[in-house]
C-alpha positions, 0 to 999 in steps of 0.5 A: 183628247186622252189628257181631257178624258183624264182630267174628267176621270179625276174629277169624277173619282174627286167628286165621287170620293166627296159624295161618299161620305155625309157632308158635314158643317164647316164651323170654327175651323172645324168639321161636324155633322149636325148638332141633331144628328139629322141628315138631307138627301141630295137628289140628282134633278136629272134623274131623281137618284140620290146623290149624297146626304148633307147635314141638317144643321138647325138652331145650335148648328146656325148659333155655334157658327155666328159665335165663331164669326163673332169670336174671329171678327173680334179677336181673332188673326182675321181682325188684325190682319192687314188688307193686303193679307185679306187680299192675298188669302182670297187670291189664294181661294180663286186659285184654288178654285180654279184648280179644282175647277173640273171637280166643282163644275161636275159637283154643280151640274150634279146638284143643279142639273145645269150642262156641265159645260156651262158650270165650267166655262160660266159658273166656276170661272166667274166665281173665281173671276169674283173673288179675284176682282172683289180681293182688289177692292180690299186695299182700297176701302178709304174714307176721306177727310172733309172741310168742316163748317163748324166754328173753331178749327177742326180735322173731320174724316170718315171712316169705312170699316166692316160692318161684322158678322153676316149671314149669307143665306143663297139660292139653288139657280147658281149656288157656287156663283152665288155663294161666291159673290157674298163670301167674296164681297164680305171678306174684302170689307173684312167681314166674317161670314156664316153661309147657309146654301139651298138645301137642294144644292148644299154641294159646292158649299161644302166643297167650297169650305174645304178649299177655304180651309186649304187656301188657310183662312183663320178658323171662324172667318168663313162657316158654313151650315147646311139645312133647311130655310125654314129651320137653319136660315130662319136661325141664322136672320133672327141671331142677334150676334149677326149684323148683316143679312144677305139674300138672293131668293124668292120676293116673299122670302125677301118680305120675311126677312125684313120684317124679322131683321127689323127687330134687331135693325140688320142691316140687309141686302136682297136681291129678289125676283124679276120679270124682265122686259125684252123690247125689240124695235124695228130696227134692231139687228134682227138676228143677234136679237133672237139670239139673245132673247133665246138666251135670256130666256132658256139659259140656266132652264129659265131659271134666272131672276134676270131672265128676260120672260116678257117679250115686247116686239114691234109690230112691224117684226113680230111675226118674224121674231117670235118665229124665229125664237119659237123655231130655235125653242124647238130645237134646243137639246133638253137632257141631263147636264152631264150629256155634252150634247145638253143646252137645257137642263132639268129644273131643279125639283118635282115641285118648281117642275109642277109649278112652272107646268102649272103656269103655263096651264094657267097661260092656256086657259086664260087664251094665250097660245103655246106655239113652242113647246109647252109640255113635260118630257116623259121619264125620270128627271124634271124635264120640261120643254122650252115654251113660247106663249103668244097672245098673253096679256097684261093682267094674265098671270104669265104675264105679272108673276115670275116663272123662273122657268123657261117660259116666254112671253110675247106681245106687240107693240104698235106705237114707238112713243118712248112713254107708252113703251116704258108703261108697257116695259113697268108695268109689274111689281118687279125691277130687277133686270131689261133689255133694249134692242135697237141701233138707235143710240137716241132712243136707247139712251132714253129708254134706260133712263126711263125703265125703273129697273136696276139693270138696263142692258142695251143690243145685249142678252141677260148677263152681269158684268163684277164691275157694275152694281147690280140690284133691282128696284120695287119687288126685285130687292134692297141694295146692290151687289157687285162692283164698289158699291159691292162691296161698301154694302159690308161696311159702316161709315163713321165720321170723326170730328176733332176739335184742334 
């Protein structure tokens, strides 16, 4: 216990010596504060204090940042350096990472509100997991040699070869994870990244930084800029030295991006909201089910674009499973994520605190019934209370939008025709994420097959897995990240054609 109690000590003092300090721009090697000498604030979710102060890069900080990617994509180490040695500087960050894993979890559940917990066991682990399973893709990028069918004699190949200077610009909901899934993916392919956080959480990013310029990357492989969307990030998708634009955020964000990256015909990678169908049938493993459906949706606050907010249930169980999950809503411990007893913690502004109560009001009055939760918790921090809609319909907007809370949306279904499910199951804009829940191999099989969305996860809560791609389909995005196809989202494939 006292070895634990130090280890949380240190990291205490790392993150408190950290914070003390305005955070400053990662560029080139080098650290500066922003080229306007502008500050953010970074607030606490779980108590509306003030945490730190990050710089509040704009234009010049954005167009300084791709000029370095640019120079060390062209000319710099980075561009000669063998794939085996791009693979071992990123083993080199995920150890570093995971030496330094107490500090950053704490960092995120300041930033984020997210138990401090799970930031260790879930969030650090798996972006060093990332980096690890993304540095063996790096030796193994091969294009392949194909049998013409030209006249005369020929020896025609593709090449795969990275795509450039990318522009990852991530969300507040899982910043280090996030930032860590773009960095990785691009470095594998031997790309050069400049990264812009969320300026709610700019926290691990910069931390992440440092460890990049200890694990001994070339200057200008890796930058990073913190500052708004509206300023830096629209910056960094409309410099016309940035080949590729990577995003993770809200569908309307998403649309704007791509019609300002068609000027300059980027290359893109979306990953964009969800409003994914939870489907339970009757002979389902009733318990593990609930299990999972409180999970999928009260993980993270809700706060996940996989999040698995409409609840279809077969009549014959319904009353029993929206029951149980209610009951276990209740019981969940909201609180500051630095409190070991905490699962949900707050979400992360006064805003999307406004916005999500707003949603659930609007639940009310269009005759849906709150039977867990549906209320703020008092005091400072934006609480709010696990909530269990049941009486929703199809067109209501609880229904149709995303939350990104946690707010769970439930209705029966009565016939077990695999098309009328499916109807129910596609019936939004989104497609990004499902989940089926039955013993019937059968029907499981048939059911992925028909549910457009990128991800289908059978008997399973919400979750991911490095080696699967992972994308959505309609609204939900462009492309897919993870797993080879990852990966091969960073390249350009050239074909070569010798006549002998």
């Amino acid at each position: 216990m006292t070895t634990n109690l130090t280890i949380e000590q240190q990291a205490s003092a790392l993150a408190a010596g950290f914070l003390a300090q305005p955070l400053q721009n990662f560029i080139g090697g080098k650290w500066m504060p922003a080229q306007s000498g502008e500050i953010l604030g970074v607030v606490d979710p779980a108590t509306h204090h003030l945490l730190g102060q990050a710089a509040a890069g704009g234009a010049a900080d954005i167009d300084m940042a791709v000029k370095a990617a640019r120079q060390a994509f062209d000319a710099g180490p980075w561009a000669r350096m063998p794939p085996a040695g791009r693979s071992r500087l990123m083993h080199r960050l995920a150890d570093a990472i995971d030496a330094h894993a107490d500090e950053l979890a704490l960092l995120e559940s300041l930033d984020n509100g997210k138990p401090l917990k799970i930031a260790r066991i879930g969030d650090v682990a798996l972006a060093s997991e990332c980096l690890r399973y993304m540095a063996g893709w790096a030796t193994k990028l091969n294009g392949e040699t194909i049998s013409s069918s030209m006249p005369g004699q020929w020896h025609a190949y593709t090449l795969r070869e990275p795509i450039g200077v990318v522009g990852a610009i991530v969300p507040w909901n899982y910043p280090l994870m996030m930032a860590v899934t773009k960095i990785a993916s691009a470095l594998a392919a031997g790309c050069t990244i400049v990264l812009k956080p969320s300026e709610q959480t700019p926290l691990t990013a910069v931390r992440l930084a440092q460890l990049v310029e200890g694990a001994g990357f070339p200057p200008g492989v890796v930058n990073v800029v913190t500052g708004l969307g509206t300023v830096a990030g629209q910056a960094l998708v409309a410099h016309p030295l940035v080949d590729k634009i990577t995003f993770t955020g809200s569908t309307a964000v998403g649309k704007a991006i791509v019609q300002e990256s068609v000027r300059t015909m980027k290359r893109v990678t979306l990953e964009l909201g969800g409003k994914s169908p939870f489907i339970v049938f009757p002979d389902a493993n009733l318990e593990q089910a609930v299990t999972a459906a409180v999970h999928s949706i009260f993980g993270n606050t809700g706060q996940m674009c996989i999040a698995g907010s409409r609840l279809y249930v077969h009549r014959k169980v319904y009353d029993d499973v929206v029951g149980a999950i209610a009951g276990a809503a209740g019981k969940l411990r909201v609180g500051s994520g630095l409190d070991p007893r905490t699962e949900i913690g707050p979400l992360v502004t006064p805003e999307h605190l406004k916005r999500v109560t707003g949603y659930i009001e609007a639940g009310r009055q269009a005759g849906a019934q709150v039977i867990a939760g549906g209320g703020v918790i008092e005091g400072a921090g934006n609480f709010v209370q696990p909530t269990v809609l049941t009486g929703t319909l199809p067109d209501m907007s609880v229904m149709r939008e995303e939350i990104f809370g946690p707010v769970l949306c439930a209705m029966p279904f009565e016939d077990e025709d695999l098309d009328t499910i499916a109807r129910l199951a596609n019936d939004t804009h989104y497609g990004l994420s499902s989940n089926i829940w039955t013993r019937d191999i059968s029907v499981a099989h048939k059911l992925a097959r028909k549910i457009k969305a990128g991800t289908v996860r059978v008997n399973a809560p919400a979750g991911l897995d490095l080696a699967l791609p992972f994308g959505g389909y309609k609204e939900s995005g462009v492309g897919r990240e993870l797993g080879r196809e990852g990966v091969d989202a960073y390249t350009e494939l050239k074909s070569v054609a010798i006549a002998l």
